[in-house]
N, CA, C and O of each residue as an XYZ file, in Angstrom:
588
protein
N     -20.173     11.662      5.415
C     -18.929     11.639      6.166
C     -17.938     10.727      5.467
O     -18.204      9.530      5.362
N     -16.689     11.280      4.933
C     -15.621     10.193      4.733
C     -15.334      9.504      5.598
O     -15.007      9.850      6.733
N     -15.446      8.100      5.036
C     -14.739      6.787      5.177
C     -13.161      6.335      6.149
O     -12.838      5.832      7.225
N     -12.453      7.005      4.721
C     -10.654      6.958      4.600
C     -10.245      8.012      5.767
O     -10.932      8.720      6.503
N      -8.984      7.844      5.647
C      -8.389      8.536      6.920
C      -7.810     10.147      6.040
O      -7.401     11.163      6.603
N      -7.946      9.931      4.668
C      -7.433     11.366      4.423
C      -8.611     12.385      4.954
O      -9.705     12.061      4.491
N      -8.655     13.525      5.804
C      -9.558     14.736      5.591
C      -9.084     15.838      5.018
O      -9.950     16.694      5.201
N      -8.121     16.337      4.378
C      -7.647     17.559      4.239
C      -8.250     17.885      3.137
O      -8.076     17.015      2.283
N      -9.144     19.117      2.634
C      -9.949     19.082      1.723
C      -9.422     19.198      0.636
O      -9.893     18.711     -0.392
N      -8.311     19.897      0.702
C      -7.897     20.323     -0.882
C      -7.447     19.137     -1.488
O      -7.793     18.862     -2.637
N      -6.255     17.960     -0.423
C      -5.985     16.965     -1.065
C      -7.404     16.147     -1.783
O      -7.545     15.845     -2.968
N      -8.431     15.899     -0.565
C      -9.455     14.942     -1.482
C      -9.949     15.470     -2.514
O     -10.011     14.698     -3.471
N     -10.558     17.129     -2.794
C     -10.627     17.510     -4.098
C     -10.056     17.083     -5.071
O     -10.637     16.535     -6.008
N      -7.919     17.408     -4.943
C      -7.379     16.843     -5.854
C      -7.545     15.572     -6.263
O      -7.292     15.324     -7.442
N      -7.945     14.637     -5.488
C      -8.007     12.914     -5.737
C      -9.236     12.458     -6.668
O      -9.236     11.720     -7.653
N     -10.615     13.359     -5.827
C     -11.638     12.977     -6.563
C     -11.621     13.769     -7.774
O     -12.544     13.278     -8.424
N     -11.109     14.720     -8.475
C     -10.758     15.083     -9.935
C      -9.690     13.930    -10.479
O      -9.933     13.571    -11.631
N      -9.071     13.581    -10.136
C      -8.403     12.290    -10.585
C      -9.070     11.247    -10.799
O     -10.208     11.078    -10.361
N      -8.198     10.112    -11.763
C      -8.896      9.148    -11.920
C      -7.843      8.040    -12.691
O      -6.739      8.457    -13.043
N      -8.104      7.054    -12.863
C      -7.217      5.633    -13.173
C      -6.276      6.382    -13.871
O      -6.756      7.153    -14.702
N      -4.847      6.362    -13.741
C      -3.623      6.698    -14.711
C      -3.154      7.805    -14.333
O      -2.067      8.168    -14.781
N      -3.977      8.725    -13.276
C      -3.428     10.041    -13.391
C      -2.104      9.718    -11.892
O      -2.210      8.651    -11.286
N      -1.251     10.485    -11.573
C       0.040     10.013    -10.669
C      -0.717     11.150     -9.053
O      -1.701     11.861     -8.850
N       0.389     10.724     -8.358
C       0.626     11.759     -7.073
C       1.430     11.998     -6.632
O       1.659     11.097     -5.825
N       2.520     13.072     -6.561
C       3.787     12.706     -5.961
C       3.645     13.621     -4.054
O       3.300     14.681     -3.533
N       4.186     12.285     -3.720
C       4.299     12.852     -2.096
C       5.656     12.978     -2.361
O       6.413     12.123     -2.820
N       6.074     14.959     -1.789
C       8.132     14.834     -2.001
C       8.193     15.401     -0.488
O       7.344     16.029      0.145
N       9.333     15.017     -0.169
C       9.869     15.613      1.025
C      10.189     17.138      1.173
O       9.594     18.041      0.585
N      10.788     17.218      1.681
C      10.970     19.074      2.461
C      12.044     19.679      1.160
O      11.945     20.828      0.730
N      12.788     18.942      0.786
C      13.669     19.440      0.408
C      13.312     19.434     -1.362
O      14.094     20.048     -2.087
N      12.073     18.693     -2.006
C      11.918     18.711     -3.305
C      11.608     20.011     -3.696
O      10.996     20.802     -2.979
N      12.188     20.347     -5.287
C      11.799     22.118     -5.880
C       9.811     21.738     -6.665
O       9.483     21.549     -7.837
N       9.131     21.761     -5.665
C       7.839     21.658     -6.072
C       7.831     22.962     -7.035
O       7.534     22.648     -8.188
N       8.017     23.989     -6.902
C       7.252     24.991     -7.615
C       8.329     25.113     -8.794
O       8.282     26.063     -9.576
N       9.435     23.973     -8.902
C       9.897     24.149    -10.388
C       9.879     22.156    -11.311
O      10.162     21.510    -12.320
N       9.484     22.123    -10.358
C       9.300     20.404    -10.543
C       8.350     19.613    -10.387
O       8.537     18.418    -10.160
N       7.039     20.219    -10.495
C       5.704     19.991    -10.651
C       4.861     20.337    -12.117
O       4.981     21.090    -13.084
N       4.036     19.396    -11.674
C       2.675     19.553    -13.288
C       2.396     21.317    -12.789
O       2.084     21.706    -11.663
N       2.573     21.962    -13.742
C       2.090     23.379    -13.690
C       0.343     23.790    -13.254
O      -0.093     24.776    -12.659
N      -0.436     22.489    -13.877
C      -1.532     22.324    -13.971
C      -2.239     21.129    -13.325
O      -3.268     20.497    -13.564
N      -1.371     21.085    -12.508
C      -1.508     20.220    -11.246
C      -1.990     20.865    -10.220
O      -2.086     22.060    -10.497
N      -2.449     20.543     -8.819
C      -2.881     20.968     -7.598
C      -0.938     20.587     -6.960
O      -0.161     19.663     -7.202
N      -0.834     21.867     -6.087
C       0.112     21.538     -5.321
C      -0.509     21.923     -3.671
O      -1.404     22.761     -3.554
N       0.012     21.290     -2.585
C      -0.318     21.123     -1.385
C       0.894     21.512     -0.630
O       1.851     20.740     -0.573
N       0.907     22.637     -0.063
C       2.326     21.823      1.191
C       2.143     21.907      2.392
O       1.921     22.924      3.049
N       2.234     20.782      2.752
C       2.244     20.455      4.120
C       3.477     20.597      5.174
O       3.526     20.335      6.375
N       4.442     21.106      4.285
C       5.655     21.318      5.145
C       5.515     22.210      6.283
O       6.239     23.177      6.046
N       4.784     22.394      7.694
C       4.599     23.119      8.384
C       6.122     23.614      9.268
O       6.391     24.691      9.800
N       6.807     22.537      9.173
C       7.706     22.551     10.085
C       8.637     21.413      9.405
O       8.188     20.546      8.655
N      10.481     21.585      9.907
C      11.161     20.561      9.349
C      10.387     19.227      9.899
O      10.057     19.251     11.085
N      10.086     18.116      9.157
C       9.805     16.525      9.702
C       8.422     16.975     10.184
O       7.879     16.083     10.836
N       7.531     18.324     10.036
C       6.032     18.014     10.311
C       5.344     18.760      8.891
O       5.296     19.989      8.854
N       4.951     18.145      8.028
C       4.344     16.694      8.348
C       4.754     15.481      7.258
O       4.586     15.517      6.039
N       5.430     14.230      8.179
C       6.057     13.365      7.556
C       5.821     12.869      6.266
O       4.620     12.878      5.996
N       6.591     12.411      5.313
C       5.787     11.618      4.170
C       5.307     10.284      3.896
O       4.647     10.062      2.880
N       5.642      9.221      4.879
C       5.187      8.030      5.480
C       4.097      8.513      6.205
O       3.206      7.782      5.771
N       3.531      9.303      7.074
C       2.349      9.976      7.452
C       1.217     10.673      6.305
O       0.007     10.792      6.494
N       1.971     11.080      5.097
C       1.149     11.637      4.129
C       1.166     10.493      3.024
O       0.225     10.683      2.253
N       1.875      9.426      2.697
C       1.144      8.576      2.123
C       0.626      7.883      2.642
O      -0.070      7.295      1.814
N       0.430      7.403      3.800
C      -0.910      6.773      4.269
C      -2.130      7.404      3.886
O      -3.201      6.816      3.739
N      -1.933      8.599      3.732
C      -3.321      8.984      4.073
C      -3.762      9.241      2.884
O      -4.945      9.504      2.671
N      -2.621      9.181      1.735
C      -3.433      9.468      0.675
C      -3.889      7.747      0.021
O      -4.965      7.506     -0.526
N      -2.555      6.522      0.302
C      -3.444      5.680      0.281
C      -4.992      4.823      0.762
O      -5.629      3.941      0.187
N      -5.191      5.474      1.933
C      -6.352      5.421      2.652
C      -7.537      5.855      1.465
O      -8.733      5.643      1.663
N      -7.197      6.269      0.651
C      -8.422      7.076     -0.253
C      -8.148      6.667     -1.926
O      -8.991      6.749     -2.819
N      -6.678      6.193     -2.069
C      -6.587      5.858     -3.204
C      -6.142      4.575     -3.537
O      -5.268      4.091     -2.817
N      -6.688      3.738     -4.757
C      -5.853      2.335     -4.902
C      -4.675      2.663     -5.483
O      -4.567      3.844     -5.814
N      -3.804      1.973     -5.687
C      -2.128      2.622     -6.132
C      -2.148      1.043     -7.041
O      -2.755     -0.015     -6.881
N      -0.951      1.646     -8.237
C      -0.655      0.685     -9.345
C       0.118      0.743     -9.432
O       0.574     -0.385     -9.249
N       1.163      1.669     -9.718
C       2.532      1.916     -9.526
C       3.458      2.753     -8.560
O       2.789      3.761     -8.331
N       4.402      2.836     -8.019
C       5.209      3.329     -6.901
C       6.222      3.956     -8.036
O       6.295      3.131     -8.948
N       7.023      5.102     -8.314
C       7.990      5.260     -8.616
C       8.957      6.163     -7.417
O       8.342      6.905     -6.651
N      10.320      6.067     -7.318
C      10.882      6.609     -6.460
C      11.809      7.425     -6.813
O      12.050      7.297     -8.014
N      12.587      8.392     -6.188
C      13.779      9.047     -7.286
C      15.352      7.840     -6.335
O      15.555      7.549     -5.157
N      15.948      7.567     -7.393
C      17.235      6.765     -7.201
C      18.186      7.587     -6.552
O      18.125      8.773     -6.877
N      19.029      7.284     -5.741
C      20.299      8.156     -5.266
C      21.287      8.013     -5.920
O      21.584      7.082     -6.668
N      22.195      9.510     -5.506
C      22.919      9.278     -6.886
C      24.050      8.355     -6.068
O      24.360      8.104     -4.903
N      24.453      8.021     -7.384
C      26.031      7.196     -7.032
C      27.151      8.031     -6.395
O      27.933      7.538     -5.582
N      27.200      9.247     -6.770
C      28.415      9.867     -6.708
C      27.972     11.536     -5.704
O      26.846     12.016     -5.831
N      28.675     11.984     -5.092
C      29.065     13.242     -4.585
C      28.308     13.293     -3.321
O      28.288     12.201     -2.754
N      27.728     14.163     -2.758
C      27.370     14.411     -1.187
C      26.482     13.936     -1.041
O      26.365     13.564      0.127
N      25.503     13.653     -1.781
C      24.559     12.902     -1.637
C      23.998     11.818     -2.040
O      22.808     11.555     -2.205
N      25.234     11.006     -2.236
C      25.408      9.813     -2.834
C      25.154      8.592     -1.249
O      25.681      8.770     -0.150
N      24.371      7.624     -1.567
C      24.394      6.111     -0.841
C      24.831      4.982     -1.372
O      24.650      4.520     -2.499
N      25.613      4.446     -0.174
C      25.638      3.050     -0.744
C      24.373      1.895     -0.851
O      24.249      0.992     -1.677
N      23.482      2.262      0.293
C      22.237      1.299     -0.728
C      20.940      1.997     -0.087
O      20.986      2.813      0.833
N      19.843      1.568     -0.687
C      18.373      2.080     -1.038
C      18.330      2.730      0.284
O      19.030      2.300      1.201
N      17.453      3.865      0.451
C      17.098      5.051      1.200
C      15.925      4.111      2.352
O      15.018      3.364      1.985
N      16.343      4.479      3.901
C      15.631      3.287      4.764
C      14.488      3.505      4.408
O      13.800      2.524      4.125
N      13.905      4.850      4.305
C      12.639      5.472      4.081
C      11.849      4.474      3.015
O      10.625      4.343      3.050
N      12.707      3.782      2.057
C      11.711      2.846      0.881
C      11.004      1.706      1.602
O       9.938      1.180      1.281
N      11.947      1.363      2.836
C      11.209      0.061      3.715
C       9.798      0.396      4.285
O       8.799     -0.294      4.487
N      10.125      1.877      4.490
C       8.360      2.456      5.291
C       7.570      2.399      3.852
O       6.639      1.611      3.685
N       7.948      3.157      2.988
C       7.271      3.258      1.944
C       6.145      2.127      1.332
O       4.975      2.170      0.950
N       7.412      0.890      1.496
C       6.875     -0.671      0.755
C       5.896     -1.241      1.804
O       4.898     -1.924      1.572
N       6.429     -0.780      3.158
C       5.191     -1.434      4.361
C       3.761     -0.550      4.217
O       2.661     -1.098      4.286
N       3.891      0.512      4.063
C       2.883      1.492      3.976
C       1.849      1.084      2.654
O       0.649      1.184      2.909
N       2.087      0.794      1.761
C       1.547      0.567      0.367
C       0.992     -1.059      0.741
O      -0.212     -1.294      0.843
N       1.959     -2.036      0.909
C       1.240     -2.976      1.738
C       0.477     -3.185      2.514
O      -0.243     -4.183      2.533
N       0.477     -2.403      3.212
C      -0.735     -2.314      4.392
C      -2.533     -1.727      3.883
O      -3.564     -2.151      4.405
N      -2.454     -0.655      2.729
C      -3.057     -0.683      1.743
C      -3.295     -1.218      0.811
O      -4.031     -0.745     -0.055
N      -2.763     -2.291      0.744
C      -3.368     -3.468      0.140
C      -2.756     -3.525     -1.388
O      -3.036     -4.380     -2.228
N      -1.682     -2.202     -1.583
C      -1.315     -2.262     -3.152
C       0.459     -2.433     -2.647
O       1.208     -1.593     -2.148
N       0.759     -4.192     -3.103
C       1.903     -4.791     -2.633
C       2.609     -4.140     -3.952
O       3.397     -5.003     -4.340
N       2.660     -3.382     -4.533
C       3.645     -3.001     -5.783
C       4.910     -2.733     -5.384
O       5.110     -2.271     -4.260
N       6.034     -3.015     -6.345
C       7.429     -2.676     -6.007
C       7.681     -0.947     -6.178
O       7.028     -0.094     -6.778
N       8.898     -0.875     -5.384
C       9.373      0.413     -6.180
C      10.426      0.703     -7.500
O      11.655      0.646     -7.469
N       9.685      0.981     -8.492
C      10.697      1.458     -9.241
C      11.222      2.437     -9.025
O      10.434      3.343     -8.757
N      12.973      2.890     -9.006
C      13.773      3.642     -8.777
C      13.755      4.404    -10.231
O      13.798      3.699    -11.239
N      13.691      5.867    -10.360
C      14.389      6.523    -11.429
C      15.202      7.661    -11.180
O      15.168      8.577    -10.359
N      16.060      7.288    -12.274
C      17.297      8.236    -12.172
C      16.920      9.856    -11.777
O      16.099     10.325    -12.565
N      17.244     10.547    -10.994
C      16.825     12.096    -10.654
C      16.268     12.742    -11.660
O      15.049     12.820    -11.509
N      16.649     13.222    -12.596
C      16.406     13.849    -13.660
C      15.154     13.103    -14.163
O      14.162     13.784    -13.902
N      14.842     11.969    -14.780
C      13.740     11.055    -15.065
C      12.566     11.204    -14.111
O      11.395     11.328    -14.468
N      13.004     11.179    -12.870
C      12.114     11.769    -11.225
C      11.498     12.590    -12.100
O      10.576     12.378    -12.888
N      12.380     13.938    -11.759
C      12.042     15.058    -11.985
C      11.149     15.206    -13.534
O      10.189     15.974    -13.479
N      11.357     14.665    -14.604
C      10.568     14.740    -15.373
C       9.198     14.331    -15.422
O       8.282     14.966    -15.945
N       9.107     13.010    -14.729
C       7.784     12.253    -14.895
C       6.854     13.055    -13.774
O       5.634     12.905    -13.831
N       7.435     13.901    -12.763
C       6.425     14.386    -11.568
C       6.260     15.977    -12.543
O       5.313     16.689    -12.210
N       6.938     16.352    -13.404
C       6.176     17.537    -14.666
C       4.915     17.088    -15.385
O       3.838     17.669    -15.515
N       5.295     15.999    -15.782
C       4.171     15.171    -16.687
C       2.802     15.669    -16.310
O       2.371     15.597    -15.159
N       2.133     16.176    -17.325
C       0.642     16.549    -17.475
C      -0.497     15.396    -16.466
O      -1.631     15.735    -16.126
N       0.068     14.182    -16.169
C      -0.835     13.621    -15.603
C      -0.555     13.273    -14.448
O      -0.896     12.239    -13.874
N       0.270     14.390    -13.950
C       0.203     14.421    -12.329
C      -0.740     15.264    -11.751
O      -0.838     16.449    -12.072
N      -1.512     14.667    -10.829
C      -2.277     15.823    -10.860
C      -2.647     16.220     -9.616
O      -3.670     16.894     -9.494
N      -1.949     15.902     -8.607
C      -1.411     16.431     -7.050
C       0.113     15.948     -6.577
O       0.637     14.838     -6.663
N       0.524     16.957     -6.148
C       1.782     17.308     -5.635
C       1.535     17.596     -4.092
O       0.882     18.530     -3.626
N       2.157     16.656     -3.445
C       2.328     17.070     -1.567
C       3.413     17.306     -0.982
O       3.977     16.355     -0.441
N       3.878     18.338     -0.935
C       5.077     18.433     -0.136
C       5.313     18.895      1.142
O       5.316     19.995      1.693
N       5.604     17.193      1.614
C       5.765     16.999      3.157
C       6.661     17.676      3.769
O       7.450     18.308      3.066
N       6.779     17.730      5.083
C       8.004     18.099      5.764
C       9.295     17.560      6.011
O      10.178     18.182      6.602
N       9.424     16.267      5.506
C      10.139     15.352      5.727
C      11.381     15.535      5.604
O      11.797     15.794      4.474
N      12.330     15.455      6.725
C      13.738     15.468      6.049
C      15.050     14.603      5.725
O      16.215     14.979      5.596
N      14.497     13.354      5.636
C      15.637     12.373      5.101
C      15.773     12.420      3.734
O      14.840     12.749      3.000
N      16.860     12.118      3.338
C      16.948     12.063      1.618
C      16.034     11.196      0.982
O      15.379     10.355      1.597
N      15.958     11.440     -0.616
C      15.232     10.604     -1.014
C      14.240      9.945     -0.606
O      14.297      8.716     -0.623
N      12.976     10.690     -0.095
C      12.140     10.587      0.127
C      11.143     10.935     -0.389
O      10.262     11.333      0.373
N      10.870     10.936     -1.829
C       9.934     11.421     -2.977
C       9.598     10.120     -3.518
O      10.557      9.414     -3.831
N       7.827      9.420     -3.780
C       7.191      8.743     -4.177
C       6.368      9.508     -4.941
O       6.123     10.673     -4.627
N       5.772      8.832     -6.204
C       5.473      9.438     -7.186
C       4.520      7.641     -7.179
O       5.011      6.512     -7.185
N       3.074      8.080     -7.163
C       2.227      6.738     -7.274
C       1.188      7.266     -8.397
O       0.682      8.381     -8.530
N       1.023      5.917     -9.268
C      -0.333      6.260    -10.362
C      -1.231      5.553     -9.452
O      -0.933      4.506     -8.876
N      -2.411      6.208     -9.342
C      -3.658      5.887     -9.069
C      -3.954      4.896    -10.130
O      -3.706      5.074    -11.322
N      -4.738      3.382     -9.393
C      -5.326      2.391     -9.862
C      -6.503      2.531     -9.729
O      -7.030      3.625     -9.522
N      -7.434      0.880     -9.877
C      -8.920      0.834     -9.991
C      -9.211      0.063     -9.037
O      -8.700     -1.052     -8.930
N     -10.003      0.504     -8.269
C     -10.663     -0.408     -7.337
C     -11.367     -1.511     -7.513
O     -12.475     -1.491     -8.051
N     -10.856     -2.473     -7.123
C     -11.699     -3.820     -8.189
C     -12.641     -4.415     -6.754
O     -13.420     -5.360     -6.875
């Protein structure tokens, strides 16, 4: 019987084929998973419904099962409709959530495009896309080592 609070099988498959270095990106409702994902990645979506199922709800659960080393986030842009004047509230759940799992790491912000490249990267190797619908709500975490 698992432990952790993740059960969804396909995600823990994807996790336990993973291993130190490889990433995970949890994206919200609105990310282009099927043009902005590892091709050769596992993709998941959980988007059942707009906001079900959350992505502060789906990284818990994937931290519940994984140690985390790095956080990356996608940055908002400066300019046009979907531009903010400061960090997306959603990063405050994000940073409490990862804390509470015990991996206090910051978030690094990257520029959209940079996002979008590093969640292609060959060593992503699950993609979850939540239901979530606030902006900028895409975390992109490398799996660490359990010490």
């Amino acid at each position: 019987m698992l432990r952790h609070n993740l059960l969804h099988p396909d995600l823990t498959a994807a996790l336990a084929g993973a291993g130190h270095g490889s990433r995970v990106l949890v994206a919200d409702g609105n990310y282009p998973a099927s043009t902005a994902s590892n091709r050769n990645g596992t993709i998941v979506y959980l988007n059942l419904t707009r906001g079900v199922v959350d992505a502060v709800t789906v990284l818990r659960a994937v931290c519940s099962a994984i140690p985390v080393e790095e956080a990356c986030v996608m940055a908002p842009l400066a300019e046009g409709p979907y531009a903010m004047d400061s960090d997306p509230d959603i990063w405050k759940e994000f940073s409490g959530v990862l804390a509470e799992a015990g991996s206090p790491v910051g978030l690094d912000p990257l520029e959209r495009m940079a996002f979008y490249e590093a969640a292609r990267a060959d060593d992503v190797a699950l993609t979850v896309v939540s239901g979530e619908t606030r902006l900028y709500a895409n975390i992109l975490l490398r799996i660490g080592v359990d010490l």
